[in-house]
C-alpha positions as CSV (number, residue, x, y, z in Angstrom):
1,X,126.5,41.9,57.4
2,X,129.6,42.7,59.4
3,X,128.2,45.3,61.1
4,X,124.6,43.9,61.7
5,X,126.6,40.6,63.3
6,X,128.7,43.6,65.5
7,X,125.5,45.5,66.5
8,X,123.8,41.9,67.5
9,X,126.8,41.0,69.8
10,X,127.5,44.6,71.3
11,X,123.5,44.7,72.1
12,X,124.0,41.4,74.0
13,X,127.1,42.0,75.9
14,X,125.5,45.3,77.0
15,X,122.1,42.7,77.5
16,X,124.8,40.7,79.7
17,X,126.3,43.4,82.2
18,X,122.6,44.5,83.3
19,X,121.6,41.2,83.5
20,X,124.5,40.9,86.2
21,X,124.1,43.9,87.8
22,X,120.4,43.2,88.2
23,X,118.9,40.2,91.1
24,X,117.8,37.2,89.9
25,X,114.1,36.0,89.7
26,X,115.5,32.5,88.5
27,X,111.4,32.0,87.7
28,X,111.5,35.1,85.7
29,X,114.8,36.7,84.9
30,X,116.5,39.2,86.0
31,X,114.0,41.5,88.3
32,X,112.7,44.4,87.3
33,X,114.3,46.4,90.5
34,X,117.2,46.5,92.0
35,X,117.5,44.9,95.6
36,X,117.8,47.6,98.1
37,X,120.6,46.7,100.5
38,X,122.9,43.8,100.8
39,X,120.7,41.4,102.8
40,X,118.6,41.4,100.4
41,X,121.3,40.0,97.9
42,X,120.5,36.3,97.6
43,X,124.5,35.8,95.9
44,X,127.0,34.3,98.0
45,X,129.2,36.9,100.1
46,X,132.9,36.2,99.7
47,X,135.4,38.1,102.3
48,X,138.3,38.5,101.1
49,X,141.2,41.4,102.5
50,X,140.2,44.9,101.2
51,X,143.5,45.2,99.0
52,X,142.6,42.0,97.2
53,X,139.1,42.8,96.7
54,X,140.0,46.3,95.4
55,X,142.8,44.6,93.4
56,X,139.8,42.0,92.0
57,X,137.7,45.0,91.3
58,X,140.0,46.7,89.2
59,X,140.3,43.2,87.6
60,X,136.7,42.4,86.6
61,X,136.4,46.3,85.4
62,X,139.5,45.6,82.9
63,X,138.2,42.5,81.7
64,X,135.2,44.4,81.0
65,X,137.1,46.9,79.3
66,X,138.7,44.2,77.4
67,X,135.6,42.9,76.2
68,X,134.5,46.4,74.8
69,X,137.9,46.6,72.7
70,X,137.7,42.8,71.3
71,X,134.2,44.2,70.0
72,X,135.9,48.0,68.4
73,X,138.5,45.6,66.8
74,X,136.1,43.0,65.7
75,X,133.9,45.5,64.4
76,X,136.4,47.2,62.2
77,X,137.9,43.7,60.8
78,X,141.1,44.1,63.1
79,X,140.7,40.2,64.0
80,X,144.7,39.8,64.9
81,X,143.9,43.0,67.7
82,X,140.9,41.5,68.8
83,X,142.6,37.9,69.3
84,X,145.6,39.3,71.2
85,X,143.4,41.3,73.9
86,X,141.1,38.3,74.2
87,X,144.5,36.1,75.4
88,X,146.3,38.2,76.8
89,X,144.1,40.5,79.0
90,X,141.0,37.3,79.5
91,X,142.7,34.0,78.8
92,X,144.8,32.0,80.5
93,X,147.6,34.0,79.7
94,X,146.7,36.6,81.6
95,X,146.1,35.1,84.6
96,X,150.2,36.1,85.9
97,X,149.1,39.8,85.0
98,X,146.2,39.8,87.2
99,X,147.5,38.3,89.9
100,X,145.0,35.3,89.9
101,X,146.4,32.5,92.5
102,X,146.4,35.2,95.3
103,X,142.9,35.7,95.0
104,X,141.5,32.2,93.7
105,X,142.5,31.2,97.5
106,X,139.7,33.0,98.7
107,X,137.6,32.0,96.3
108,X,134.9,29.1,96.5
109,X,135.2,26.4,94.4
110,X,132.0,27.5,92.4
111,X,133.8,30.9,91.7
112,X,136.8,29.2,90.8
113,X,135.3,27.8,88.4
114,X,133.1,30.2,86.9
115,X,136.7,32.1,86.8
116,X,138.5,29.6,85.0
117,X,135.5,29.0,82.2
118,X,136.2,32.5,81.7
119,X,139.7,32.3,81.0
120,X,139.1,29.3,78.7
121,X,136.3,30.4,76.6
122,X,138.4,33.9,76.2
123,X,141.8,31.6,74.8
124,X,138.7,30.0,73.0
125,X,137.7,33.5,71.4
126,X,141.1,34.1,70.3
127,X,141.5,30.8,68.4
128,X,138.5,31.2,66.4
129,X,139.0,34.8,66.1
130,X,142.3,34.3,64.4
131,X,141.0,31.1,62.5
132,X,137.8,33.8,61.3
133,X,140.4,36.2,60.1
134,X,141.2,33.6,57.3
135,X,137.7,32.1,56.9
136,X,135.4,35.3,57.1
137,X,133.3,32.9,59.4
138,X,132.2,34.9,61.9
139,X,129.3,32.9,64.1
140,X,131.8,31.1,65.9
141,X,133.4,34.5,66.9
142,X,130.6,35.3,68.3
143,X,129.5,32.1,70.2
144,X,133.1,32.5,71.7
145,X,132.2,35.5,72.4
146,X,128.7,34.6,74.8
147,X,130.4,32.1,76.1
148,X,133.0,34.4,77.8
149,X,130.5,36.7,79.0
150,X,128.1,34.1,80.2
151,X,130.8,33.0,82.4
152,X,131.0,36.2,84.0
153,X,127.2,36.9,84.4
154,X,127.2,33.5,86.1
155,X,129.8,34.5,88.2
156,X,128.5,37.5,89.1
157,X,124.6,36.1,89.6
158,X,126.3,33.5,92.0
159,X,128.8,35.8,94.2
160,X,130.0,38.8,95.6
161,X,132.9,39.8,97.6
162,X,133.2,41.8,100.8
């Protein structure tokens, strides 16, 4: 069951990165092509300096890295491992590591809070993950889990930085 629960949830965070990557049809999804060029992009540009947009990059591609180790860990019962990365590389305690209050001033409010329902539902994650390592409950692992990467594809359907 473990494994079919794993396979559901890697299948929809993989669902969840085209899904940002791809335009929005908000009548129909996400569209079937990708836009070609910029102006075409219907997501809010935010400028930002080149070193903290590089530095927000690098960022977003870690928390995305995260997010593929919380699933090896949960996959393979390691619930402790998988509730440590999900605090301290997504919630709110790593928001010192990543260096978040120099770039949330550049941020819209919108984006600031897409970010910060991020970094909650990820603290989220890592309560019930360690409360599922004594229950065996697993669902409510993996509704933490959508909820963490529905707050990035929202962010990421919304904006985009210069």
């Amino acid at each position: 069951m473990r494994r079919v629960l794993f396979a559901v949830g890697s299948l929809a965070l993989l669902c969840a990165m085209a899904a940002a990557q791809a335009p929005l049809d908000h009548a129909n999804g996400p569209a079937a092509h990708a836009a070609p060029a910029a102006a075409s992009d219907p997501r809010a540009l935010v400028p930002m300096p080149q070193p903290l947009a590089q530095h927000m990059l690098a960022n977003m591609r870690d928390h995305l890295a995260a997010l593929q180790e919380i699933q090896a860990h949960l996959g393979t019962g390691q619930m402790d491992v998988a509730a440590r990365i999900a605090e301290t590389r997504l919630g709110f305690s790593s928001l010192g590591l990543h260096g978040a209050h120099e770039v949330a001033r550049f941020m819209p409010p919108g984006m600031q809070d897409a970010g910060s329902a991020m970094h909650k539902a990820a603290s989220r994650l890592a309560l019930v993950t360690t409360d599922a390592a004594a229950t065996g409950e697993m669902a409510p692992v993996f509704s933490a889990l959508a909820a963490v990467t529905g707050a990035c594809v929202g962010c990421h359907a919304g904006y985009r930085i210069k």
